[in-house]
Biopython code that builds the backbone (N, CA, C, O; Angstrom):
import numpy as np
from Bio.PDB.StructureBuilder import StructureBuilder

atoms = [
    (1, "UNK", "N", (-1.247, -12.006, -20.728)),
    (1, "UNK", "CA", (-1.220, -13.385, -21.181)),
    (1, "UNK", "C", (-2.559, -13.764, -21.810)),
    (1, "UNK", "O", (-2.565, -14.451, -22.831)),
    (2, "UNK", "N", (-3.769, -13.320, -21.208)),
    (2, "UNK", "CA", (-5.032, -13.369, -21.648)),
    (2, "UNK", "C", (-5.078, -13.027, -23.657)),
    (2, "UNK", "O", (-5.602, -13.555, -24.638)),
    (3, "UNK", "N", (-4.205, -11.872, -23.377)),
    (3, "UNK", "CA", (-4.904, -10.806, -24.648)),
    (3, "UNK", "C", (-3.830, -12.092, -25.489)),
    (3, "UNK", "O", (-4.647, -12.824, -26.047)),
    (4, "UNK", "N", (-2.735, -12.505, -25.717)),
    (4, "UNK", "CA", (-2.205, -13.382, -26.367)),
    (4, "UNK", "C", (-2.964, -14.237, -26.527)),
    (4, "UNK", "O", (-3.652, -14.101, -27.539)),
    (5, "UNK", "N", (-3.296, -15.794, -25.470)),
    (5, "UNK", "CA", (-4.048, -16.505, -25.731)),
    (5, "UNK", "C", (-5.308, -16.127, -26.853)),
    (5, "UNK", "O", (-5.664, -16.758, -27.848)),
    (6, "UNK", "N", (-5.733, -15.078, -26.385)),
    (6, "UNK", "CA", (-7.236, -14.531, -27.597)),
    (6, "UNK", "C", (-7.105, -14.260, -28.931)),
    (6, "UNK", "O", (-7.895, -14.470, -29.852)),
    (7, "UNK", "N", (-5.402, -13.492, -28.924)),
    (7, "UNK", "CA", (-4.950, -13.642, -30.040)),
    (7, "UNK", "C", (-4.688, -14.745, -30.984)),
    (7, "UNK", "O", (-5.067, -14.792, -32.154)),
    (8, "UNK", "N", (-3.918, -15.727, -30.273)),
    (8, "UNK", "CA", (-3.664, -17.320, -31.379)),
    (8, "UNK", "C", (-5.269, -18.211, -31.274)),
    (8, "UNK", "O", (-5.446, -19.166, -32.030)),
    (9, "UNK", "N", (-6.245, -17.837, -30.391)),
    (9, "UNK", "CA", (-7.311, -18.432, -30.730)),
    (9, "UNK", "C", (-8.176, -17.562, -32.114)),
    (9, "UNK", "O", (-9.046, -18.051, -32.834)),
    (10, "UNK", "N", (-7.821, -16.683, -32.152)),
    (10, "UNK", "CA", (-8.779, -15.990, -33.223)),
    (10, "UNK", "C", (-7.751, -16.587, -34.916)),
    (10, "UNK", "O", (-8.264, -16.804, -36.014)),
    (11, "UNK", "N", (-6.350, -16.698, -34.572)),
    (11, "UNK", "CA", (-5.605, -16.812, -35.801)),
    (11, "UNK", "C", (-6.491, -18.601, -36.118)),
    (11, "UNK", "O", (-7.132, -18.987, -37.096)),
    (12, "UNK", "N", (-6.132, -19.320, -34.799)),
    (12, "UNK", "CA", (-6.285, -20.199, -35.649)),
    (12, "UNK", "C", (-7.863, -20.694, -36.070)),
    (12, "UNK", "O", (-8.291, -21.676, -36.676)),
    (13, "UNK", "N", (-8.275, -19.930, -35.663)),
    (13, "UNK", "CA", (-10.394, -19.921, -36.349)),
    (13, "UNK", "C", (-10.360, -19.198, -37.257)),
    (13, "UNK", "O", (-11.340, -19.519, -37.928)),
    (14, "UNK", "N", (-9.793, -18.295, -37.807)),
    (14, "UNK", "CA", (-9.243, -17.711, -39.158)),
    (14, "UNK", "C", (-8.903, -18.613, -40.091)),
    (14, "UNK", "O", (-9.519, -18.719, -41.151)),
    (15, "UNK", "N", (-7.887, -19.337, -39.766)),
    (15, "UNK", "CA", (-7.210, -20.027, -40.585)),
    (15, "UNK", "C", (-7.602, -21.525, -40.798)),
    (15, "UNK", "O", (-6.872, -22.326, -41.384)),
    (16, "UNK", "N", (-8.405, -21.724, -40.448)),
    (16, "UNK", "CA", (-9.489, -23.510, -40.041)),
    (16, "UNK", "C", (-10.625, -23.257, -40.713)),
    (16, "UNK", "O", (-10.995, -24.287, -41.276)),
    (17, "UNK", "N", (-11.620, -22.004, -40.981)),
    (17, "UNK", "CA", (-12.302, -21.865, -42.143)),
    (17, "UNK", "C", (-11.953, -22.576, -43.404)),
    (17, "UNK", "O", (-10.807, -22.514, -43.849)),
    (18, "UNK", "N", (-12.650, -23.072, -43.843)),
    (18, "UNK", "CA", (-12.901, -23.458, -45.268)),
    (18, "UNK", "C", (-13.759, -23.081, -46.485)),
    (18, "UNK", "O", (-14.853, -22.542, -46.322)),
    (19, "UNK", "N", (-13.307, -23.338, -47.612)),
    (19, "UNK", "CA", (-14.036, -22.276, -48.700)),
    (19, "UNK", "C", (-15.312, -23.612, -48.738)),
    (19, "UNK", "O", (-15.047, -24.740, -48.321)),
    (20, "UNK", "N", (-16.682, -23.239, -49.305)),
    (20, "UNK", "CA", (-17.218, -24.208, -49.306)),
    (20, "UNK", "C", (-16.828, -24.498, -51.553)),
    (20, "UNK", "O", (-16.115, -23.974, -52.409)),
    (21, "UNK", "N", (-17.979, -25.766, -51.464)),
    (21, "UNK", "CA", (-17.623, -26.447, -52.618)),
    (21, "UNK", "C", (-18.519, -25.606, -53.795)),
    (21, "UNK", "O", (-19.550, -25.136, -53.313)),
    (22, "UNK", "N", (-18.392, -25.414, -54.783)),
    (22, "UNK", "CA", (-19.245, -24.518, -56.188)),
    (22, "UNK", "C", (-20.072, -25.595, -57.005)),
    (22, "UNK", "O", (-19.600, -26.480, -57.718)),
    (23, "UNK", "N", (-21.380, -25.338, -56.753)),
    (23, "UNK", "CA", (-22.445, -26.691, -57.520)),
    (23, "UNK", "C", (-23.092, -25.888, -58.319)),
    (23, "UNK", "O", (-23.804, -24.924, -58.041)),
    (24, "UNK", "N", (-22.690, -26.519, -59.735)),
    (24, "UNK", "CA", (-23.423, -26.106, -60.780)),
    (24, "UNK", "C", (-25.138, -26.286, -60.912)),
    (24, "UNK", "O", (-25.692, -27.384, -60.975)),
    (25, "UNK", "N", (-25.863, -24.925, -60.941)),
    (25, "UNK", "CA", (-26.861, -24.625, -60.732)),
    (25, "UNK", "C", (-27.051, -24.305, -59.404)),
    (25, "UNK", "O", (-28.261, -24.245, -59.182)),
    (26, "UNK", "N", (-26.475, -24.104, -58.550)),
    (26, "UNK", "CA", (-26.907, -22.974, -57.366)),
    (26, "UNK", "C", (-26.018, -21.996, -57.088)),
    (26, "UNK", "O", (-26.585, -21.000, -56.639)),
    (27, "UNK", "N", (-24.284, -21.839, -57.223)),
    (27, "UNK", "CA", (-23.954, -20.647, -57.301)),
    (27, "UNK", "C", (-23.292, -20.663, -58.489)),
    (27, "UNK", "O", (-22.090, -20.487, -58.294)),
    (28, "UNK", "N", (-23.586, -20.810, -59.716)),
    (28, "UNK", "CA", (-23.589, -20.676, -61.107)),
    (28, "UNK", "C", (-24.261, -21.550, -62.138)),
    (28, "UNK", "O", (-24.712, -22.687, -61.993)),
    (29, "UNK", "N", (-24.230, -20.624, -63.432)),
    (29, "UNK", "CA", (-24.606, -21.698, -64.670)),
    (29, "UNK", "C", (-24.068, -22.021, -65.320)),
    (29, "UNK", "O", (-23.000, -21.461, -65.072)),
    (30, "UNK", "N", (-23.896, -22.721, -66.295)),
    (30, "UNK", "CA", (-23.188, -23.234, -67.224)),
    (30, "UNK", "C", (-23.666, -23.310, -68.664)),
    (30, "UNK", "O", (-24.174, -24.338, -69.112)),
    (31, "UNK", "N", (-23.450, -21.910, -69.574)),
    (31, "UNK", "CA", (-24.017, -21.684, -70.471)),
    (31, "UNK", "C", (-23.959, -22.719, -71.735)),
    (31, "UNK", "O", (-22.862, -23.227, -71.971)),
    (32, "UNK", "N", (-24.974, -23.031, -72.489)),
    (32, "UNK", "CA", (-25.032, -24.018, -73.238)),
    (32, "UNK", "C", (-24.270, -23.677, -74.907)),
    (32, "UNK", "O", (-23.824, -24.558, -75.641)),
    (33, "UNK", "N", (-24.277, -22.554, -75.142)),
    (33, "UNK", "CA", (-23.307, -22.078, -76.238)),
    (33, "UNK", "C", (-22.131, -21.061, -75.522)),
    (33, "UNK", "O", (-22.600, -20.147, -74.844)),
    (34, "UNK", "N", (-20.991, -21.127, -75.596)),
    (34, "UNK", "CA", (-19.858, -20.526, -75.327)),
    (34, "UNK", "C", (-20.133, -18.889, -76.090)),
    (34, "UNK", "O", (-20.793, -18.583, -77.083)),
    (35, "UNK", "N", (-19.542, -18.287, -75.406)),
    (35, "UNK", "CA", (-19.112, -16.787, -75.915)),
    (35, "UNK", "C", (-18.663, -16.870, -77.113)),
    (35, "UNK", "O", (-18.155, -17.972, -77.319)),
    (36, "UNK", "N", (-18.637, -16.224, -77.926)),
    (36, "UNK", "CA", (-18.402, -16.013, -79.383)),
    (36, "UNK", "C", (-16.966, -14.733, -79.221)),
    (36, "UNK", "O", (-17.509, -13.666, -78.933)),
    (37, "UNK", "N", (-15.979, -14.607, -79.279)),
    (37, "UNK", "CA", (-14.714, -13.885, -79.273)),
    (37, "UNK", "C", (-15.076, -13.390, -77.987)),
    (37, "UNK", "O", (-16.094, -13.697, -77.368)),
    (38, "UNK", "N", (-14.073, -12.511, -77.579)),
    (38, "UNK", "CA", (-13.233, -12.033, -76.208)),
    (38, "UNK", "C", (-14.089, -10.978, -76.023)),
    (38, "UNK", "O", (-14.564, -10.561, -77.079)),
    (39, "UNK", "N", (-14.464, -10.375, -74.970)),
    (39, "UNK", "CA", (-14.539, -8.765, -74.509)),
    (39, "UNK", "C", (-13.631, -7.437, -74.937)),
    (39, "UNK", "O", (-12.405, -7.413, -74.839)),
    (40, "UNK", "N", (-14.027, -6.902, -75.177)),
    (40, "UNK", "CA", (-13.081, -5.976, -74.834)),
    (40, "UNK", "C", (-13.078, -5.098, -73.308)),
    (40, "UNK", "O", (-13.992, -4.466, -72.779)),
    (41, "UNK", "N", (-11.964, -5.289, -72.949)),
    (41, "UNK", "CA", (-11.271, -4.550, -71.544)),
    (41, "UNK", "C", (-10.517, -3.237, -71.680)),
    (41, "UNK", "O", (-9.487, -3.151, -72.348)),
    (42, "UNK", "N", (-11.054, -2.234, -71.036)),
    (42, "UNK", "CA", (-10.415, -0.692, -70.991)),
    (42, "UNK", "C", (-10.316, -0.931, -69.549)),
    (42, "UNK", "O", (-11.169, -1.463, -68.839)),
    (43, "UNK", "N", (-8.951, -0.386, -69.137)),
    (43, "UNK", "CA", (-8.471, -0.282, -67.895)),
    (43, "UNK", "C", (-8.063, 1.506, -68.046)),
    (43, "UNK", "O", (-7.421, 2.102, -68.911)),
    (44, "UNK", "N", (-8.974, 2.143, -66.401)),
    (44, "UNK", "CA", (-8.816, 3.797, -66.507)),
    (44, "UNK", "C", (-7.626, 3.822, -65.537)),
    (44, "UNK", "O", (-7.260, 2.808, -64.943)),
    (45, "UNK", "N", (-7.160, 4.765, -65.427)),
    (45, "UNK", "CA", (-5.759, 4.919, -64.101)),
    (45, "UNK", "C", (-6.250, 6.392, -63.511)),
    (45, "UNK", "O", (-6.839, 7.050, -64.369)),
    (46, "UNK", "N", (-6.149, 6.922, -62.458)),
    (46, "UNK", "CA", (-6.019, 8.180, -62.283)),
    (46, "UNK", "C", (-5.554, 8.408, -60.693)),
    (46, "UNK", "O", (-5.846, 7.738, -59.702)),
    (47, "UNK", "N", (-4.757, 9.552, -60.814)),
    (47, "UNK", "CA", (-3.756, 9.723, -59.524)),
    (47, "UNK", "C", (-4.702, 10.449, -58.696)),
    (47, "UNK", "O", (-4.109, 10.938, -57.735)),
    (48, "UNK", "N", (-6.526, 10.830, -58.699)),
    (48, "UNK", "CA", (-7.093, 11.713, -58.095)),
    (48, "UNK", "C", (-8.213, 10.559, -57.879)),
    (48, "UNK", "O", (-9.326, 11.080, -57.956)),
    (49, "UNK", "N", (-8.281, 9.322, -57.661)),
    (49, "UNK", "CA", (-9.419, 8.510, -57.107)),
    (49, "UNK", "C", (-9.483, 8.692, -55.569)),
    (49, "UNK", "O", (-10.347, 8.110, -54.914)),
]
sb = StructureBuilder()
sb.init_structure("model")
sb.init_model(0)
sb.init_chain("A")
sb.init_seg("    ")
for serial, (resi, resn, name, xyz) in enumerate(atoms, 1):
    if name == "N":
        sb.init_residue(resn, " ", resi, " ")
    sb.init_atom(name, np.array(xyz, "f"), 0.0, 1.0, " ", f" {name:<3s}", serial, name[0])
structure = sb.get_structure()
């Protein structure tokens, strides 16, 4: 009964976390001229990773 109880106490402190909030200029910037066209993206595949 113990190991249950420990169990739904850990779900719900899991799940009661919160993301915090994103403030411009401490966990990002906000560049003053935009990107000029797209990236290019290569995606590799291989069945031996």
């Amino acid at each position: 009964m113990k190991k249950i109880w420990l169990a739904l106490a850990g779900l719900v402190l899991a799940f009661s976390a919160s993301a915090a909030q994103y403030e411009d200029g401490k966990q990002y910037t906000t560049l003053e001229k935009p990107v000029a066209g797209a990236p290019q993206v290569l995606e590799f595949f291989s069945f031996f990773c």
